[in-house]
VMD Tcl script that builds the backbone (N, CA, C; Angstrom):
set m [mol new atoms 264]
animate dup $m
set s [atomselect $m all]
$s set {name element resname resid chain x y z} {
  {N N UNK 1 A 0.879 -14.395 -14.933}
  {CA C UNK 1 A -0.068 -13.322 -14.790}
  {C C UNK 1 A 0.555 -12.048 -15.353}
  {N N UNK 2 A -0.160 -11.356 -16.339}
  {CA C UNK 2 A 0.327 -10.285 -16.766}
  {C C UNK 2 A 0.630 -8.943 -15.717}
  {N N UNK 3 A 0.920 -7.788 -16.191}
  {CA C UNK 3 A 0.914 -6.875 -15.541}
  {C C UNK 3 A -0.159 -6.420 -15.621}
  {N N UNK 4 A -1.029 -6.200 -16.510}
  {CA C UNK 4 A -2.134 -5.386 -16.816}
  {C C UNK 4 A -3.195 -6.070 -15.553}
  {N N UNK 5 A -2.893 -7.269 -15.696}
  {CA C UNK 5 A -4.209 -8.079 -14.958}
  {C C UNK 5 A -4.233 -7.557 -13.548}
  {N N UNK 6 A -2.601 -7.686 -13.110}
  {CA C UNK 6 A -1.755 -7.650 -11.716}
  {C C UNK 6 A -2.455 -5.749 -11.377}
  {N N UNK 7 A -2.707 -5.050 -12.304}
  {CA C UNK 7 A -3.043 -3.904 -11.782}
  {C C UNK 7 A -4.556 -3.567 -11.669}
  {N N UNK 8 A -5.462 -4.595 -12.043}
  {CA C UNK 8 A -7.365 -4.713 -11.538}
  {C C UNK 8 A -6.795 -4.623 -9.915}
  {N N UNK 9 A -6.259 -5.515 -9.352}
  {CA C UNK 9 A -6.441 -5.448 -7.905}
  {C C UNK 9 A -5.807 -4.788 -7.163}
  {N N UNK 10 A -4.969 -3.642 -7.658}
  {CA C UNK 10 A -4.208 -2.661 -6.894}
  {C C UNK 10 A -4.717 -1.178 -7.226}
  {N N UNK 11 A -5.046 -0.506 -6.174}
  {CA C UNK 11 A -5.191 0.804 -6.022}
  {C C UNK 11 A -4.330 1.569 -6.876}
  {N N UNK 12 A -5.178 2.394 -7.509}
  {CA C UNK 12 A -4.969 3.564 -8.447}
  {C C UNK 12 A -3.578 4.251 -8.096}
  {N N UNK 13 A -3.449 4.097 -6.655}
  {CA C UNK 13 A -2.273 5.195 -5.680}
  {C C UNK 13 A -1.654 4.487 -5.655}
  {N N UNK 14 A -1.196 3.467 -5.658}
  {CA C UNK 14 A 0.087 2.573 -5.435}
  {C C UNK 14 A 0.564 2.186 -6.830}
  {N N UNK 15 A 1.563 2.983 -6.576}
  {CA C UNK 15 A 1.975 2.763 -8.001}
  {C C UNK 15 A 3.460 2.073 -7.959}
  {N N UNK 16 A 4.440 1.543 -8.880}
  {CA C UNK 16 A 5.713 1.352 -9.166}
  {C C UNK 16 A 6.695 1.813 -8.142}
  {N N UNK 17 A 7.281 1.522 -7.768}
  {CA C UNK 17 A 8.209 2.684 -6.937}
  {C C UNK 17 A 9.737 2.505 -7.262}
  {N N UNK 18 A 10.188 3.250 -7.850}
  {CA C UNK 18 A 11.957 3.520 -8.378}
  {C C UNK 18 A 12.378 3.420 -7.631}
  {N N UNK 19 A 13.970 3.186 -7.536}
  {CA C UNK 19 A 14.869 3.254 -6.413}
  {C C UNK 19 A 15.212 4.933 -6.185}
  {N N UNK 20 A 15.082 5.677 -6.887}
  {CA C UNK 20 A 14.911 7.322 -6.159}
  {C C UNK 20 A 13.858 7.599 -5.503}
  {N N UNK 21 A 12.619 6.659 -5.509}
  {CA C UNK 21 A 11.530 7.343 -4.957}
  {C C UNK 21 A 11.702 6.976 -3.748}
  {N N UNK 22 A 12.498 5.727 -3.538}
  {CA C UNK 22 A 12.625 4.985 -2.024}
  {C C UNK 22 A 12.971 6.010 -1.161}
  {N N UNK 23 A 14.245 6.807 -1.551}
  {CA C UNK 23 A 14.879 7.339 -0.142}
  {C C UNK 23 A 13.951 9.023 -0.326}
  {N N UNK 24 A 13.147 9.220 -0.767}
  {CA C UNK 24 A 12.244 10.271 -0.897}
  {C C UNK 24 A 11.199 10.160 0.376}
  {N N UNK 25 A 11.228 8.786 0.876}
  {CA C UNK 25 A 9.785 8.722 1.909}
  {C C UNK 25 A 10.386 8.371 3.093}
  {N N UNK 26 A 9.744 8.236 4.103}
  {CA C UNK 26 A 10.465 7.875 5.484}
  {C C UNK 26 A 10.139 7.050 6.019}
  {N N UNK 27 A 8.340 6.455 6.148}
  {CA C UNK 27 A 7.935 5.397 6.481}
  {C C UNK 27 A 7.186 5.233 4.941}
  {N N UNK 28 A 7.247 3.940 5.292}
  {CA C UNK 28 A 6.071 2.848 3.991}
  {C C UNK 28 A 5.483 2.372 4.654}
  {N N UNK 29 A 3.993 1.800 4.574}
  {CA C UNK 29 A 2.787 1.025 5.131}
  {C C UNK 29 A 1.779 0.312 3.809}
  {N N UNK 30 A 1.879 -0.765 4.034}
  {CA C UNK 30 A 0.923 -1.479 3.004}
  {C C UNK 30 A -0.424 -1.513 4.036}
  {N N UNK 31 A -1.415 -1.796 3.009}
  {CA C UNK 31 A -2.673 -1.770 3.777}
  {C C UNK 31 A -3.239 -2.763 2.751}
  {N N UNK 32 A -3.673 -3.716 3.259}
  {CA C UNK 32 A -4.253 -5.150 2.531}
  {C C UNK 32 A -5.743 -5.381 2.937}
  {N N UNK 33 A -6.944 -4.990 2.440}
  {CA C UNK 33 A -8.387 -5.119 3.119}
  {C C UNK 33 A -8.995 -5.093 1.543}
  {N N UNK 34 A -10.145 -6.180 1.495}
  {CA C UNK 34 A -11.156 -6.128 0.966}
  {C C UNK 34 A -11.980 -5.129 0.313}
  {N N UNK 35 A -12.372 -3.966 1.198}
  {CA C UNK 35 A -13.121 -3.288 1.309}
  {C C UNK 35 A -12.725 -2.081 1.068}
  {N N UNK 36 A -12.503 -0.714 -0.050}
  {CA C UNK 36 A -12.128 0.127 -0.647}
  {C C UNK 36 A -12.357 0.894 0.365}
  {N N UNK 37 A -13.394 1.057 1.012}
  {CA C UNK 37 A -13.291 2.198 1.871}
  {C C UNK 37 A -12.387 2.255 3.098}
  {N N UNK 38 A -11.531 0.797 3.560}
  {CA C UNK 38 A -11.151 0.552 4.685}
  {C C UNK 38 A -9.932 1.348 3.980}
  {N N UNK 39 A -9.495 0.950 3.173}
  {CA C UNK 39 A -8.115 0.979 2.355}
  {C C UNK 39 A -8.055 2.718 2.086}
  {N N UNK 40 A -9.075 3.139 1.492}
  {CA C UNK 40 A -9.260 4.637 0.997}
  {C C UNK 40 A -8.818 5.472 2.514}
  {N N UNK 41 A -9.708 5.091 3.644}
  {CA C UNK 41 A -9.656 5.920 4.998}
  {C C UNK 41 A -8.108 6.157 5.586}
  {N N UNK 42 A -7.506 4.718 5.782}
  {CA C UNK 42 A -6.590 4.640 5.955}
  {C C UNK 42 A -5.364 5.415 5.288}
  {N N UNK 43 A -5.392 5.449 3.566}
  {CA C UNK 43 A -4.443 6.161 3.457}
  {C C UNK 43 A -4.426 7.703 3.252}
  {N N UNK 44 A -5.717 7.999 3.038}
  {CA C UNK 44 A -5.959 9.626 3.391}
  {C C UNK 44 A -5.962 10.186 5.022}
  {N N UNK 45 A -6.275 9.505 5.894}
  {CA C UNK 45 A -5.945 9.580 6.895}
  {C C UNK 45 A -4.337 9.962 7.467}
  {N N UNK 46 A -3.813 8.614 7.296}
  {CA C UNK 46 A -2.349 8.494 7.870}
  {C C UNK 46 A -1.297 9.880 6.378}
  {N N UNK 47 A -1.420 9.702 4.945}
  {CA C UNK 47 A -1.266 10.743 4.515}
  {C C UNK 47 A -1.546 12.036 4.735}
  {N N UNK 48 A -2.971 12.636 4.872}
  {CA C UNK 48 A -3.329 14.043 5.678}
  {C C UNK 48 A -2.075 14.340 6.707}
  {N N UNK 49 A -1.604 13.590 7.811}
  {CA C UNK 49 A -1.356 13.872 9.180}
  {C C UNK 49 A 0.009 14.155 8.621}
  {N N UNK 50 A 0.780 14.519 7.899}
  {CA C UNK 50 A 2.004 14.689 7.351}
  {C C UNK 50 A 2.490 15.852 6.089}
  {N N UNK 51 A 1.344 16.231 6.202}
  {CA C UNK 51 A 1.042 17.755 5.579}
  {C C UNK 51 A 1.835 18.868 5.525}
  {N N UNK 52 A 2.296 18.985 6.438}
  {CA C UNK 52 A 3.616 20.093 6.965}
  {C C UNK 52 A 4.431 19.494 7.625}
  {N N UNK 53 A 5.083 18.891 7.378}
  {CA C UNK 53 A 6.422 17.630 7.571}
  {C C UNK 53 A 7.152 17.658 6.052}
  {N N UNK 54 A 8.740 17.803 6.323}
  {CA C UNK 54 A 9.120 17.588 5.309}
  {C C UNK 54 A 9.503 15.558 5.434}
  {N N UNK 55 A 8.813 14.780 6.382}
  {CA C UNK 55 A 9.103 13.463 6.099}
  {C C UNK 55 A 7.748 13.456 5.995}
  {N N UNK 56 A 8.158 12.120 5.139}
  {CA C UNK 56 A 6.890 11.662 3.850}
  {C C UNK 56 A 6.258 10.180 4.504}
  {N N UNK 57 A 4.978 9.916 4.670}
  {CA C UNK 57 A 4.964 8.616 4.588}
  {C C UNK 57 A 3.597 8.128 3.633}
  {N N UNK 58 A 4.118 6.726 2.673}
  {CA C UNK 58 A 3.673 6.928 1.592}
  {C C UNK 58 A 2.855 5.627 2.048}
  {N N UNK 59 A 1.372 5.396 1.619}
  {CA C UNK 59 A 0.504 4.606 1.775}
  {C C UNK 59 A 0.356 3.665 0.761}
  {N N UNK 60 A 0.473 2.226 0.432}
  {CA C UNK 60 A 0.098 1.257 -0.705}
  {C C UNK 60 A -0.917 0.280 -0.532}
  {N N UNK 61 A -1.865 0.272 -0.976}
  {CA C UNK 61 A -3.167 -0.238 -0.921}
  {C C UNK 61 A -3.364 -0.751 -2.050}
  {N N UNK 62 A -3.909 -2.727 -1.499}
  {CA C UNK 62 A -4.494 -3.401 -2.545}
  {C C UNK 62 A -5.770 -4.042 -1.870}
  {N N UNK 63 A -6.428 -4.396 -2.986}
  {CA C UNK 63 A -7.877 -4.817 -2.562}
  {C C UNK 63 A -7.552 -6.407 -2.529}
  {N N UNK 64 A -6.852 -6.751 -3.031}
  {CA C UNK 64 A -6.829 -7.895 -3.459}
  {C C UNK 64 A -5.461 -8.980 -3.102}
  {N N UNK 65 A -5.513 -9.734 -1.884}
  {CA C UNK 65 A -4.085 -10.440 -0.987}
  {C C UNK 65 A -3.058 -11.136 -1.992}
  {N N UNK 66 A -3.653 -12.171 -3.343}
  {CA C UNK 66 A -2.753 -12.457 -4.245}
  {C C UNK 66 A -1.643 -11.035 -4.718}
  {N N UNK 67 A -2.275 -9.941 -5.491}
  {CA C UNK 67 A -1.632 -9.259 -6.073}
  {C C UNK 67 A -0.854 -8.681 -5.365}
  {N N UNK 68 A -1.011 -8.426 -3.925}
  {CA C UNK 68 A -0.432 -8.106 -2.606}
  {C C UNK 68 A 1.079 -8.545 -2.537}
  {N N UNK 69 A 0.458 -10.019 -2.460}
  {CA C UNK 69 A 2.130 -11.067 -2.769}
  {C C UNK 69 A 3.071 -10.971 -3.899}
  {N N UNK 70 A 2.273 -10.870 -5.264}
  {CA C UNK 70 A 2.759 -10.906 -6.185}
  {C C UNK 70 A 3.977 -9.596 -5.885}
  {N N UNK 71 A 3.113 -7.918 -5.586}
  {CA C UNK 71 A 4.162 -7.100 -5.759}
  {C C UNK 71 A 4.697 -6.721 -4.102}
  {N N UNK 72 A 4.936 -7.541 -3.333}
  {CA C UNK 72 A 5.398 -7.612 -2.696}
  {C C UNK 72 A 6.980 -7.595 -2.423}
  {N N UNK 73 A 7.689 -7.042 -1.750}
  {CA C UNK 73 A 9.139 -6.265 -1.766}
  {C C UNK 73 A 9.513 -6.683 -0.456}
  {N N UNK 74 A 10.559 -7.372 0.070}
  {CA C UNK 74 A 10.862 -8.074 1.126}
  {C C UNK 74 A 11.966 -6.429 1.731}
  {N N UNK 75 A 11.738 -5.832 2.807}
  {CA C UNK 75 A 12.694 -5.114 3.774}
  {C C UNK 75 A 12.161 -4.054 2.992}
  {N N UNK 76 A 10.746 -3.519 2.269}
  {CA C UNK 76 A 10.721 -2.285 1.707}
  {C C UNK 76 A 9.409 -1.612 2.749}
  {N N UNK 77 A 8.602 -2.053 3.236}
  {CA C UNK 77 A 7.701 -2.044 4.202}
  {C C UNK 77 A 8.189 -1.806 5.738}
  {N N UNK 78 A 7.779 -0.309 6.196}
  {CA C UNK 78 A 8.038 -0.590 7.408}
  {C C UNK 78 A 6.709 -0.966 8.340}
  {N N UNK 79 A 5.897 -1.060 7.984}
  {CA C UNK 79 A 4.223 -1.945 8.790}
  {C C UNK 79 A 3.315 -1.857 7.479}
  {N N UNK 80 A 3.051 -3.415 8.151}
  {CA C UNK 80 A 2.128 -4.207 7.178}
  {C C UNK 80 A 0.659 -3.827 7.767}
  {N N UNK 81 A -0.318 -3.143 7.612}
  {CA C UNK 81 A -1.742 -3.433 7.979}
  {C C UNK 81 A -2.725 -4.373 7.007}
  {N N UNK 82 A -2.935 -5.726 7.532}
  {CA C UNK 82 A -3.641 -6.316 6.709}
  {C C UNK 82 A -4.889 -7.315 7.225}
  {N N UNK 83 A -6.041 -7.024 6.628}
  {CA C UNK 83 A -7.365 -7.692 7.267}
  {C C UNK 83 A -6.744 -9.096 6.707}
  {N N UNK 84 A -7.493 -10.255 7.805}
  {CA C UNK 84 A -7.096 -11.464 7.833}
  {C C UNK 84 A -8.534 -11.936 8.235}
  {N N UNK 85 A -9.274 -12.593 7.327}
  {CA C UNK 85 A -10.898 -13.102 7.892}
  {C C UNK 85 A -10.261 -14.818 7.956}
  {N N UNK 86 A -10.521 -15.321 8.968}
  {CA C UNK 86 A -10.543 -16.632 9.921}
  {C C UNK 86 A -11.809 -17.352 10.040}
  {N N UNK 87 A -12.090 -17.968 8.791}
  {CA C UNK 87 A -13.124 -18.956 8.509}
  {C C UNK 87 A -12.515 -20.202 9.364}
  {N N UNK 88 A -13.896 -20.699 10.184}
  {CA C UNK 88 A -13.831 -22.019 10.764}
  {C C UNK 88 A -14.349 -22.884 9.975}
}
mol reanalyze $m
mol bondsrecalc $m
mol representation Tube
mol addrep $m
């Protein structure tokens, strides 16, 4: 799977992250949902509340659970929020 493809299902805001940008933030949170607006609320939300804080916490949002995995980073996440639909 290319990169180009790998970036249809990831939010505009989640971008690459360098190893300088790492120690720039304080918490990380992925947010994994379907639904753009769940994903949108969430990280303008939890971003807003950190406004006048010099610690940062940076929001990564994908629409899409494959591409999720694909750029997925093992010990770079400190909470995962992710919709899980449970078909019987």
């Amino acid at each position: 799977m290319t990169k180009e493809f790998r970036e249809i299902g990831k939010s505009s805001t989640a971008n690459l992250v360098t190893k300088g940008d790492k120690d720039r933030y304080w918490k990380r949170i992925l947010v994994v949902d379907d639904d753009v607006d769940i994903t949108t609320t969430f990280k303008i939300g939890i971003e807003s509340t950190q406004a006048n804080t010099n610690k940062k916490i940076e929001v990564y949002t994908y629409h899409d659970p494959r591409i999720a995995l694909l750029d997925f980073e093992p010990n770079f996440y400190d909470l995962l929020l992710i919709d899980i639909k449970y078909i019987v």
